[in-house]
DRENPA-3360 file (N, C-alpha, C; in nm, 2 decimals, always signed):
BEGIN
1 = XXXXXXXX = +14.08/+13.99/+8.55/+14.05/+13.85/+8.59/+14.15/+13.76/+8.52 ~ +14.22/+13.69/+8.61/+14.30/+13.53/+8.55/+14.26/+13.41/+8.52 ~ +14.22/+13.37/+8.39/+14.12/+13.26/+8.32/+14.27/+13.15/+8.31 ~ +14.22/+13.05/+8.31/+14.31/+12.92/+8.22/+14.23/+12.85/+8.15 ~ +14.28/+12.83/+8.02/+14.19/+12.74/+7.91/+14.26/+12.64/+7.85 ~ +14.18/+12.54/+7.89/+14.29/+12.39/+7.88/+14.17/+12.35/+7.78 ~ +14.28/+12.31/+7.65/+14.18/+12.23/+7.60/+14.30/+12.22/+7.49 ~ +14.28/+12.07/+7.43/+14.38/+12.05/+7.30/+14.42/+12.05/+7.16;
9 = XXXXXXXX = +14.27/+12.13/+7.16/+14.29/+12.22/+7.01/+14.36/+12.36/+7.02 ~ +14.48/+12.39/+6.96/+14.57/+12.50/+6.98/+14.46/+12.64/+6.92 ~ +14.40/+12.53/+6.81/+14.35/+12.64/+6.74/+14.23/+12.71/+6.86 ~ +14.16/+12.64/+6.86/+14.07/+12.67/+6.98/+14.08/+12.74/+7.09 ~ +14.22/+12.74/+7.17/+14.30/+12.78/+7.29/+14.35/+12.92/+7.22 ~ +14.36/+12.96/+7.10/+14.41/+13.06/+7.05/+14.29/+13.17/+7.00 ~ +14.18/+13.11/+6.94/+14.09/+13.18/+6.92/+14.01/+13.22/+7.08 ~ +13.99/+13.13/+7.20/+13.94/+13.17/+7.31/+14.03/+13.32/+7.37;
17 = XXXXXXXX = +14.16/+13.31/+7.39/+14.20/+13.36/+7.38/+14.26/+13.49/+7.33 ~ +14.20/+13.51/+7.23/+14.17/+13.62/+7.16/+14.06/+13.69/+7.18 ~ +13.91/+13.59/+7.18/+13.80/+13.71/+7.22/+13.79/+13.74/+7.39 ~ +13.90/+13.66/+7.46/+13.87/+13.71/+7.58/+13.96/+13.83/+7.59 ~ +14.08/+13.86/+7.57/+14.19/+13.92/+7.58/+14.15/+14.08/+7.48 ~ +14.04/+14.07/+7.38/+13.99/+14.16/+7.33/+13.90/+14.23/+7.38 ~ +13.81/+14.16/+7.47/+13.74/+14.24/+7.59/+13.75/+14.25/+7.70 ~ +13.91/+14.30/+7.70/+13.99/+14.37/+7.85/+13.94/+14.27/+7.96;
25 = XXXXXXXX = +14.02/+14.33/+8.07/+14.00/+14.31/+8.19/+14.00/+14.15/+8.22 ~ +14.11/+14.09/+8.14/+14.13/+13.92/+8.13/+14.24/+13.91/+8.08 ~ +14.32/+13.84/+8.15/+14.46/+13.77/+8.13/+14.45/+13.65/+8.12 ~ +14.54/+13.55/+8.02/+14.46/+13.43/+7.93/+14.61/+13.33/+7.93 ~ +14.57/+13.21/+8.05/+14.71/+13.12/+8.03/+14.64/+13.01/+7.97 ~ +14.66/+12.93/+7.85/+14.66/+12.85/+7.84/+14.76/+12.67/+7.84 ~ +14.68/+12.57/+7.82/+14.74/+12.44/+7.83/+14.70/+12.36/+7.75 ~ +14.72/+12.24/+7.72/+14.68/+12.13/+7.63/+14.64/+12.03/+7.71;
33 = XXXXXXXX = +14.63/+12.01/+7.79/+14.55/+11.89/+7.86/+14.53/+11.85/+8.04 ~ +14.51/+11.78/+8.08/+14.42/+11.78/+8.26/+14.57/+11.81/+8.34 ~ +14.69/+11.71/+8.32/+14.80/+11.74/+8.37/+14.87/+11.86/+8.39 ~ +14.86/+11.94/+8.28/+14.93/+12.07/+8.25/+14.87/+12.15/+8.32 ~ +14.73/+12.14/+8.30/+14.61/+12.29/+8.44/+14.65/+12.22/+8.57 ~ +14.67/+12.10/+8.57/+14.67/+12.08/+8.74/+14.79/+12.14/+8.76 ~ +14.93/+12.09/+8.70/+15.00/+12.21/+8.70/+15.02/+12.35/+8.74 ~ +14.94/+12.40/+8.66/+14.87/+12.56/+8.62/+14.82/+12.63/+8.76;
41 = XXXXXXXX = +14.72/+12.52/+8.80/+14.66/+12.57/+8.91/+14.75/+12.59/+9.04 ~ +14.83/+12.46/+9.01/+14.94/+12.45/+9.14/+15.02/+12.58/+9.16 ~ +15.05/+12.61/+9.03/+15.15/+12.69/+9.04/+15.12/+12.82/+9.07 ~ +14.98/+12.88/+9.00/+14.85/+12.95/+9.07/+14.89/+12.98/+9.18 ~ +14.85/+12.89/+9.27/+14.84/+12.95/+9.39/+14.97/+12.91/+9.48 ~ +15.08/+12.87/+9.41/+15.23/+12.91/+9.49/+15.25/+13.02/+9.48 ~ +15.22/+13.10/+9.37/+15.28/+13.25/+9.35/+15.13/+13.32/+9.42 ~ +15.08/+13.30/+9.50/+14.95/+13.36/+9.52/+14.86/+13.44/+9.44;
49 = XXXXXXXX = +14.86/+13.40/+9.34/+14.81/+13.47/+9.25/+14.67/+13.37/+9.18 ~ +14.56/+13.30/+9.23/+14.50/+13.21/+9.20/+14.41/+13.24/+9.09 ~ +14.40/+13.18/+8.96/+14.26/+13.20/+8.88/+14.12/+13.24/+8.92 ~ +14.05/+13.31/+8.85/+13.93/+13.35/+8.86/+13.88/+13.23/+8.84 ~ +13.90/+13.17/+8.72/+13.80/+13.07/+8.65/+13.90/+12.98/+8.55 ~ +13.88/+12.88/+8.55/+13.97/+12.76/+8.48/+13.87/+12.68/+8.45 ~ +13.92/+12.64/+8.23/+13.78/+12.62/+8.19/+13.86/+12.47/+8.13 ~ +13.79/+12.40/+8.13/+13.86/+12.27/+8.10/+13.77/+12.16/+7.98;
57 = XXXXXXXX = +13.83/+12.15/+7.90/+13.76/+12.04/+7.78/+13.71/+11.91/+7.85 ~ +13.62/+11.92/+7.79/+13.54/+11.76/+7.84/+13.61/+11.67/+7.78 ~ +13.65/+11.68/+7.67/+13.72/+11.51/+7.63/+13.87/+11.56/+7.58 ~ +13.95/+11.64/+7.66/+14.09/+11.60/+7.59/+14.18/+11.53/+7.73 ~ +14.26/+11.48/+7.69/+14.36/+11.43/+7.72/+14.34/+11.48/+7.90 ~ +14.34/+11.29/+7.96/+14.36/+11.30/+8.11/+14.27/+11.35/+8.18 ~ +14.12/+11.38/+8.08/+13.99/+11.43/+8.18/+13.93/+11.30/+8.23 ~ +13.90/+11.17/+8.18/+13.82/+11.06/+8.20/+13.72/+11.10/+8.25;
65 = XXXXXXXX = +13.61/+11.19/+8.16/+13.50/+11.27/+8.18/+13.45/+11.36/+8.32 ~ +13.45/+11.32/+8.34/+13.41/+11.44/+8.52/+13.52/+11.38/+8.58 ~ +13.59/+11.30/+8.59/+13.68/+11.22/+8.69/+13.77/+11.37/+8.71 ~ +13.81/+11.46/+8.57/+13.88/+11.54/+8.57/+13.82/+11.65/+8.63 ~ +13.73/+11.66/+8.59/+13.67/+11.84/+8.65/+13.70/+11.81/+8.82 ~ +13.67/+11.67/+8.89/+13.68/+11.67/+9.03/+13.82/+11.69/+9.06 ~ +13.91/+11.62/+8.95/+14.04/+11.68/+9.04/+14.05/+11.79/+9.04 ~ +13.99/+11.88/+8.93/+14.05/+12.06/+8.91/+14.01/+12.09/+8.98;
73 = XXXXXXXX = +13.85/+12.11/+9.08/+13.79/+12.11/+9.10/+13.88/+12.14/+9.32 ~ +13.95/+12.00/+9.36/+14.04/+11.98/+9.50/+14.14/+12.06/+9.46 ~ +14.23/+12.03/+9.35/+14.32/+12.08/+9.34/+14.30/+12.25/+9.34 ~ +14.23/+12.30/+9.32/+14.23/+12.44/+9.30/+14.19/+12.50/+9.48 ~ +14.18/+12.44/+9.51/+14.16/+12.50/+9.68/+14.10/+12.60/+9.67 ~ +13.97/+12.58/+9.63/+13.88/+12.78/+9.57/+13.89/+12.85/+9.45 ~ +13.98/+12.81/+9.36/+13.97/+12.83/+9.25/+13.85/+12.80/+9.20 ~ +13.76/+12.88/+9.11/+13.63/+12.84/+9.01/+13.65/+12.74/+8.89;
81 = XXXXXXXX = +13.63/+12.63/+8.88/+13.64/+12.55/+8.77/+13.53/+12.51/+8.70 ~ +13.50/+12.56/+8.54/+13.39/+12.55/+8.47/+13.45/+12.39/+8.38 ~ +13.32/+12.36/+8.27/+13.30/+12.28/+8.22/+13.32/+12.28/+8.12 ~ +13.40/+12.24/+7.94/+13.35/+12.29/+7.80/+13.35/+12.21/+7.73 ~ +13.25/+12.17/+7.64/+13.24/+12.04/+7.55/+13.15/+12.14/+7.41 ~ +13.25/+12.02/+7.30/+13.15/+12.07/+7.18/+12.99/+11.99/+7.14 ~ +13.01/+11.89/+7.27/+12.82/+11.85/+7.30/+12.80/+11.80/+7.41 ~ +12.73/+11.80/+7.46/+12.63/+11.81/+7.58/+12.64/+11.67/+7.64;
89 = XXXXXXXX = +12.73/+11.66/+7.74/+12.72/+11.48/+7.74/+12.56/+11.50/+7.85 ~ +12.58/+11.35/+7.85/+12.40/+11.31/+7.93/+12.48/+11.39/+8.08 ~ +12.38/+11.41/+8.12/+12.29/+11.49/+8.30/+12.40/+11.59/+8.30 ~ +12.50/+11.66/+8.19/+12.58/+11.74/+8.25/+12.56/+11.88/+8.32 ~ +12.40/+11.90/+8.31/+12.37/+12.01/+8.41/+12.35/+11.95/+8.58 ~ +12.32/+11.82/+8.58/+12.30/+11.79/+8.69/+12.45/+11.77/+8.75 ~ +12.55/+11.71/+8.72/+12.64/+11.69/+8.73/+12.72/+11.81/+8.80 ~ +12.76/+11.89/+8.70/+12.85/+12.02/+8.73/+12.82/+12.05/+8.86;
97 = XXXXXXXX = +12.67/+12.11/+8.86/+12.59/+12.12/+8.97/+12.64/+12.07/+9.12 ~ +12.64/+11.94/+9.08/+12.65/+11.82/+9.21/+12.81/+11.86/+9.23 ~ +12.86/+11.84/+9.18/+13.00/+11.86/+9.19/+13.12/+11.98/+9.22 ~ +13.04/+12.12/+9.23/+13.03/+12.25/+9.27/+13.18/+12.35/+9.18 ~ +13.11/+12.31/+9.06/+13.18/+12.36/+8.97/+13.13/+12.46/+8.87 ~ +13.21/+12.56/+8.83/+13.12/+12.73/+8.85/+13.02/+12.71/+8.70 ~ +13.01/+12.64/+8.65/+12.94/+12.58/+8.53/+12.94/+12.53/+8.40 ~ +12.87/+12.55/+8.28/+12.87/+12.45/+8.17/+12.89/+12.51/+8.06;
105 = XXXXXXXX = +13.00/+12.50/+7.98/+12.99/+12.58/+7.83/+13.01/+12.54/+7.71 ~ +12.91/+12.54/+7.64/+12.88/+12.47/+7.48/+12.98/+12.56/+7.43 ~ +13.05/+12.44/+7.33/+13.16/+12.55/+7.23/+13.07/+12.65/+7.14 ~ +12.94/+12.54/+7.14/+12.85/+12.64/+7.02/+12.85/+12.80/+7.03 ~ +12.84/+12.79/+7.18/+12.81/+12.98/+7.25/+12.85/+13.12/+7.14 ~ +12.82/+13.20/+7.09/+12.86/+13.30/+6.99/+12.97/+13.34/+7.12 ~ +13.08/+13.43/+7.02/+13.22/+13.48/+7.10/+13.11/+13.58/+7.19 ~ +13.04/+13.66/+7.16/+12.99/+13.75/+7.32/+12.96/+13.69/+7.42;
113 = XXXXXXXX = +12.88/+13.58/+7.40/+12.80/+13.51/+7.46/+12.89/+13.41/+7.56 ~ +12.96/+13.37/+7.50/+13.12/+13.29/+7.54/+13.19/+13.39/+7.66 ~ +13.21/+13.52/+7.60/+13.24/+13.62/+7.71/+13.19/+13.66/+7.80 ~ +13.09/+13.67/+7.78/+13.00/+13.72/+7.92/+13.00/+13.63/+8.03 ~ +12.98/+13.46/+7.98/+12.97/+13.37/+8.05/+13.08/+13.30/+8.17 ~ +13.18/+13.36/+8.10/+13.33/+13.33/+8.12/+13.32/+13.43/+8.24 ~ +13.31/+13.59/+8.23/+13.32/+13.66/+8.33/+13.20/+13.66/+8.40 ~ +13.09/+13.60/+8.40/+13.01/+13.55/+8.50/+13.02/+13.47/+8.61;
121 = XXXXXXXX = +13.09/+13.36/+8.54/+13.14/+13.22/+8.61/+13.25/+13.30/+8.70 ~ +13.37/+13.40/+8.67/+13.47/+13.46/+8.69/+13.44/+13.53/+8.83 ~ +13.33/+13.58/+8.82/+13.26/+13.69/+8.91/+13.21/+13.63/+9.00 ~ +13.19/+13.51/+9.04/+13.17/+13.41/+9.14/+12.98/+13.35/+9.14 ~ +12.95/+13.35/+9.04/+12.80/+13.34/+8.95/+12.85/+13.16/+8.89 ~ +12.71/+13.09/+8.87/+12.71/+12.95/+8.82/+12.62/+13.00/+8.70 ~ +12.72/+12.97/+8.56/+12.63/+12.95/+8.43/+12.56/+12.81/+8.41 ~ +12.45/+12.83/+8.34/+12.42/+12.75/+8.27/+12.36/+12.74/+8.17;
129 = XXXXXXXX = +12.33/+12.69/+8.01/+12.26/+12.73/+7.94/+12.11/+12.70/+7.96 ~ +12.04/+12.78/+7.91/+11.91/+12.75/+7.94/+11.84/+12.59/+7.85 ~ +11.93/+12.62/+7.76/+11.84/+12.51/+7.68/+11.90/+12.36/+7.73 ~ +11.94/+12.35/+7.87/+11.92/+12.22/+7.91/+11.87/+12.21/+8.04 ~ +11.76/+12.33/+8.04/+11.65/+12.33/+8.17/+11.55/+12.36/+8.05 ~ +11.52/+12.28/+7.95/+11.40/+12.38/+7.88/+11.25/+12.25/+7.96 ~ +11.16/+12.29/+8.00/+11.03/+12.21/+8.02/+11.02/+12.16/+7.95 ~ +10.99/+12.04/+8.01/+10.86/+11.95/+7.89/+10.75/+12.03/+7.84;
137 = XXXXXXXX = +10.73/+11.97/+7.69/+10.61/+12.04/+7.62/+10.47/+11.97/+7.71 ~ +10.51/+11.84/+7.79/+10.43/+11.81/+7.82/+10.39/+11.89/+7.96 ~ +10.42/+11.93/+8.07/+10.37/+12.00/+8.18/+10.30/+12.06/+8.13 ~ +10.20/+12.06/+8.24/+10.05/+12.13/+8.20/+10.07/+12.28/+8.29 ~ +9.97/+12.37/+8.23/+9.98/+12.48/+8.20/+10.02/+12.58/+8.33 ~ +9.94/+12.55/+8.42/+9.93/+12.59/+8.56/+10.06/+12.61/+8.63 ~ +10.18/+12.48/+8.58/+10.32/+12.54/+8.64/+10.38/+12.61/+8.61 ~ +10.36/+12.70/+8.49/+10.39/+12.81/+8.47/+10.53/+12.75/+8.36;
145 = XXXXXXXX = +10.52/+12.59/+8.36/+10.70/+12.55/+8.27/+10.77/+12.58/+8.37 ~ +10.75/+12.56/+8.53/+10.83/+12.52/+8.61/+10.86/+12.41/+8.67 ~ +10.97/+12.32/+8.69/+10.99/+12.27/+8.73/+10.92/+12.16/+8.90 ~ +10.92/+12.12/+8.91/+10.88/+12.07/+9.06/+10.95/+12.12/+9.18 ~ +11.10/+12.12/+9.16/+11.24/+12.19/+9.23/+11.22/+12.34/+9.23 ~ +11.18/+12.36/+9.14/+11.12/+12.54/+9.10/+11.06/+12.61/+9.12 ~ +10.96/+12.52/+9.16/+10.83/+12.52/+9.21/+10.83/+12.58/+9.38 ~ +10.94/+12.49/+9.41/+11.00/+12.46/+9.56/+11.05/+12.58/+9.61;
153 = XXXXXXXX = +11.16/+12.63/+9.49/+11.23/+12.71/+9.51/+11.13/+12.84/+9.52 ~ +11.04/+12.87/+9.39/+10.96/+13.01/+9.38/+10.90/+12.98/+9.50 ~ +10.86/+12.86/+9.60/+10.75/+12.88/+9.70/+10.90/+12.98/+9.83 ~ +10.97/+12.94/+9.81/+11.06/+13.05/+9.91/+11.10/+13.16/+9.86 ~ +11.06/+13.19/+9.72/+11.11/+13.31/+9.69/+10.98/+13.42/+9.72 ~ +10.82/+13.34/+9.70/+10.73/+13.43/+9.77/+10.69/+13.44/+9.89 ~ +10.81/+13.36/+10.03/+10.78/+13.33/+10.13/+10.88/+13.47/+10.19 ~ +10.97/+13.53/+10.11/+11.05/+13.60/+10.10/+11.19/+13.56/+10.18;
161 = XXXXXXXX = +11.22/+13.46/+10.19/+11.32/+13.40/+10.26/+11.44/+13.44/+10.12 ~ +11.54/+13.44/+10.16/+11.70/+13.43/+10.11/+11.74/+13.33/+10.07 ~ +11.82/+13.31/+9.98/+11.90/+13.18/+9.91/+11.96/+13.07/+9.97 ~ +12.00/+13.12/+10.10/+12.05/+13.04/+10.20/+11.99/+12.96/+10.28 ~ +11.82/+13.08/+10.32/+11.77/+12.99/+10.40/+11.67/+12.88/+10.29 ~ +11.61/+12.88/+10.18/+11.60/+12.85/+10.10/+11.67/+12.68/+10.06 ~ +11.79/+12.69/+10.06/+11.90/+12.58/+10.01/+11.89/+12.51/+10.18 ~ +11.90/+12.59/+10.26/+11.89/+12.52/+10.39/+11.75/+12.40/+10.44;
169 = XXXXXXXX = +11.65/+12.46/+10.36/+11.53/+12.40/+10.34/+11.48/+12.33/+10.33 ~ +11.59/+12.29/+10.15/+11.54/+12.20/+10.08/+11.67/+12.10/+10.03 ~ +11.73/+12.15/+10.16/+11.90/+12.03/+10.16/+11.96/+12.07/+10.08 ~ +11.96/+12.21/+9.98/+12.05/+12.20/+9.82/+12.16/+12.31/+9.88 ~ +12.27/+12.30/+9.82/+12.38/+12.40/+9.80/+12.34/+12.49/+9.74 ~ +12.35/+12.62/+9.83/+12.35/+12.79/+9.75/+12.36/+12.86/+9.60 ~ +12.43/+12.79/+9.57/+12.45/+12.81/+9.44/+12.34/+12.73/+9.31 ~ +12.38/+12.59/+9.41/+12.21/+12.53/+9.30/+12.10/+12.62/+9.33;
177 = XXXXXXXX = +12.07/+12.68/+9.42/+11.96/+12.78/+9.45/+11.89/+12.89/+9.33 ~ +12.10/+12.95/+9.36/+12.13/+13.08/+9.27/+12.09/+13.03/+9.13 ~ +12.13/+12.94/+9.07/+12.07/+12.89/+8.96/+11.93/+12.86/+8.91 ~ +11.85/+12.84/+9.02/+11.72/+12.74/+9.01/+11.64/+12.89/+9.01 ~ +11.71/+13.01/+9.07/+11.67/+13.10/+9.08/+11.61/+13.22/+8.89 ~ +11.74/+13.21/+8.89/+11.80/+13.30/+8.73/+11.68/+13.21/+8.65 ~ +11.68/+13.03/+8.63/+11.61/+13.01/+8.56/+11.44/+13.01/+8.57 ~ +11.39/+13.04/+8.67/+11.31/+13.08/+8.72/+11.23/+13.25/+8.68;
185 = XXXXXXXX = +11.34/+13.27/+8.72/+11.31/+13.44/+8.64/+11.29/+13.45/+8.48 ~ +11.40/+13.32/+8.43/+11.39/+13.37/+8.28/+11.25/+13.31/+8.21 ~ +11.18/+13.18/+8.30/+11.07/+13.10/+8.27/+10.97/+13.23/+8.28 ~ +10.97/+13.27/+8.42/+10.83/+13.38/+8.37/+10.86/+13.51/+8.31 ~ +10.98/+13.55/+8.28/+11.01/+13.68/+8.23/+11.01/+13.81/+8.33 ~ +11.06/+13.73/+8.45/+11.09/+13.86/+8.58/+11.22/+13.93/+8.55 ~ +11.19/+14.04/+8.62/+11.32/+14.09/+8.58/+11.47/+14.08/+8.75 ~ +11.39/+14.03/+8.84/+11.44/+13.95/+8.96/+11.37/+13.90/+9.04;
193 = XXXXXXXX = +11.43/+13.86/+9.14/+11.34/+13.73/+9.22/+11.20/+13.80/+9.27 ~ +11.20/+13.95/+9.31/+11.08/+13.98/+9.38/+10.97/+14.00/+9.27 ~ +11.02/+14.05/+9.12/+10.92/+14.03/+9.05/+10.85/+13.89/+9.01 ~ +10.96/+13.84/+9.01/+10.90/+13.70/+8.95/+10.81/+13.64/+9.11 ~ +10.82/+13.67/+9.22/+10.75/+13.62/+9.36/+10.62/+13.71/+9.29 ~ +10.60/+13.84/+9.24/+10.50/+13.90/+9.19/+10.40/+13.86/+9.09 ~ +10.48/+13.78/+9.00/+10.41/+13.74/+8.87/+10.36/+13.60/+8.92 ~ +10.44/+13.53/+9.00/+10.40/+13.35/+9.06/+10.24/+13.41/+9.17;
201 = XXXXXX = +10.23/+13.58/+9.23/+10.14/+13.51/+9.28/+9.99/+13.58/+9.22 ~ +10.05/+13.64/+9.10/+9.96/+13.69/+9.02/+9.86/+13.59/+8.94 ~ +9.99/+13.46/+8.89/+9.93/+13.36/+8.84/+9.88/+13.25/+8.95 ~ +9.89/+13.27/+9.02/+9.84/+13.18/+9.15/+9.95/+13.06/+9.16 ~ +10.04/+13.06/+9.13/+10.19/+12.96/+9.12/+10.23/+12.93/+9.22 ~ +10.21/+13.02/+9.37/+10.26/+12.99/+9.52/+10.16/+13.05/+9.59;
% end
């Protein structure tokens, strides 16, 4: 897999690069800021050889906060472009989402965790961390700490419909699906979608 990591801490761009390059099967170009990856990517795909996944700093140089991820985002013509900040700006789960970019990654992440995520997003998968879908303490009991959207989504996943027809449904992009889906599973503790359709209609949830 071919990653690009733009971000303009050297130190940072050296340590990413090390835990990815230590768990094989990843080749690691890095840059220092939004100009240089647009670059990167250009050049990507003149030599046909396009990135898996290209991960870009939320606030260094020439992002002007999402303004940037959208250009990486055209410019990459199918390239995967993820997200990375060392905090959480406001709606950036809704965001990434909206903007169909392969997902969101806290610097906090431990180096496995960072790895996996990286070859998830890589593997043509949307991350996201859970703890910025966590429920309100206030939802009452019966939704199971699902969402309303979730709700939506588990009613097609015990209707046994597909992801597609699903997002076709309920007007959402496939991928927000795929997502709404994973966190779905992790809220009731399924181990995939047909168990969790099992457990929602055990608890009476659909």
């Amino acid at each position: 897999m071919r990653i690009l990591i733009a971000d303009d801490h050297e130190l940072l761009r050296d340590v990413l690069r090390s835990y990815l390059e230590a768990a094989g099967q990843f080749t690691v170009d890095t840059v220092a800021n939004l100009p240089e990856a647009l670059q990167a990517i250009d050049a990507a795909n003149a030599e046909g050889a396009p990135f898996d996944l290209v991960v870009l700093d939320y606030g260094m140089p020439g992002m002007d906060g999402y303004r940037g991820l959208e250009q990486a985002i055209v410019a990459g013509k199918g390239q995967r472009v993820a997200l990375m900040s060392g905090l959480s700006p406001a709606g950036v789960a809704d965001k990434v989402i909206a903007v169909g970019a392969a997902g969101y990654l806290p610097k906090t992440l431990p180096a496995r965790s960072l790895v996996n995520a990286i070859r998830f997003m890589a593997a043509g998968e949307t991350y996201m961390p859970i703890d910025l879908h966590r429920p309100s303490q206030e939802k009452p009991p019966e939704t199971g700490g699902l969402s309303p959207r979730e709700r939506q989504v588990l009613a097609g996943l015990c209707a046994g419909q597909a992801n597609k027809e699903i997002a076709r449904d309920l007007d959402l992009r496939e991928p927000t699906i795929k997502l709404h889906v994973k966190l779905i599973c992790r809220k009731l503790g399924a181990r995939n979608r047909t168990h969790a359709a099992m457990i929602a209609r055990e608890r009476t949830l659909c």
